[in-house]
C-alpha positions as CSV (number, residue, x, y, z in Angstrom):
1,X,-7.0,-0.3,32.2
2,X,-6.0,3.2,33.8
3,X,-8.4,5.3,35.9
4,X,-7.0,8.6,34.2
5,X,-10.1,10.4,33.5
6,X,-11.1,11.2,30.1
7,X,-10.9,15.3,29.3
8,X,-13.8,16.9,28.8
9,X,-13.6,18.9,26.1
10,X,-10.7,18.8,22.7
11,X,-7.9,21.0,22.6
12,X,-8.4,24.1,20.9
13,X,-5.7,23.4,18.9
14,X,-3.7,20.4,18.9
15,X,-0.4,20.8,19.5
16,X,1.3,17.5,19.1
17,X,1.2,15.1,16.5
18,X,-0.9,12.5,18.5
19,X,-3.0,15.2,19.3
20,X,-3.9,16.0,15.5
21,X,-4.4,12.5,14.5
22,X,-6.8,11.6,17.3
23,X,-8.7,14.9,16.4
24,X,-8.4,13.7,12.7
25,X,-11.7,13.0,11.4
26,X,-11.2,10.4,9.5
27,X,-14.5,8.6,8.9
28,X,-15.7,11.7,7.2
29,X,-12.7,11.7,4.9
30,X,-13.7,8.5,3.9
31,X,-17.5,8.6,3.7
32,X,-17.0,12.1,1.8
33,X,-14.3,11.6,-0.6
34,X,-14.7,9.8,-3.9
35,X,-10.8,8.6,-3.9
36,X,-11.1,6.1,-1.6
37,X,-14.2,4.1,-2.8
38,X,-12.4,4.4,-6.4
39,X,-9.0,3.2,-4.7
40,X,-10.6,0.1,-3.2
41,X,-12.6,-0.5,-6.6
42,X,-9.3,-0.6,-8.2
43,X,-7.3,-2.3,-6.2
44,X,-9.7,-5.5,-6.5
45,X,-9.6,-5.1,-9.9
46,X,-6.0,-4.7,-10.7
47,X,-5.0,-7.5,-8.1
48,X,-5.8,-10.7,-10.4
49,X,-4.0,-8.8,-13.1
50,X,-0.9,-8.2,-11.3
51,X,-1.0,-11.9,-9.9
52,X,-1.1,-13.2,-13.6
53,X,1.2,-10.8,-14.9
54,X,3.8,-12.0,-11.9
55,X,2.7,-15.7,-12.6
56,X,4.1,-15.1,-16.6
57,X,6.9,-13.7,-15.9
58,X,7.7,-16.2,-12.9
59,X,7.3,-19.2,-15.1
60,X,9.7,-21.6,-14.7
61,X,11.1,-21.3,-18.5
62,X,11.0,-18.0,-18.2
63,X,13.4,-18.1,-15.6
64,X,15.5,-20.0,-17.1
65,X,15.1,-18.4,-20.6
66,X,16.7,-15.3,-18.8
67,X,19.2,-17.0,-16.5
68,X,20.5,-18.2,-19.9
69,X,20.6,-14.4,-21.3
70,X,22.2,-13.5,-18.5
71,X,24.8,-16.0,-18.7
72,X,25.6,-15.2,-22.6
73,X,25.6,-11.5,-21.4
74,X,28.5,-12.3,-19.0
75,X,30.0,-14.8,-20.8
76,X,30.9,-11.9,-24.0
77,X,32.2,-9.2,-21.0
78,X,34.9,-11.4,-19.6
């Protein structure tokens, strides 16, 4: 740990980037806000579909019903 003392007071205004996001106040952004209890909601929700819909159209015949495409599609260009 250093032994740098801690200022006493915050900078008027922050000049540096590290400067504005420590004076950030973030917690109130979140309590306050509506966006980020609805993006959380959402996210939960959605996930299971998104794992299903990548589960479909990972399928093994799938795959290989559009390797097969693919080869017919390249077979007719050359």
């Amino acid at each position: 740990m250093s032994d740098a003392p801690v200022p006493g007071r915050p900078m008027k205004y922050p000049y540096t980037f590290s400067a504005k996001v420590a004076q950030f106040p973030l917690k109130f952004h979140i309590q306050k806000q509506w966006i980020w209890r609805y993006w959380a909601f959402a996210l939960v929700l959605s996930t299971p579909v998104f794992y299903k819909i990548h589960k479909m159209a990972n399928s093994p015949e799938n795959v290989s019903k559009w390797a097969e495409i693919r080869r017919k599609e390249a077979a007719e260009h050359h």
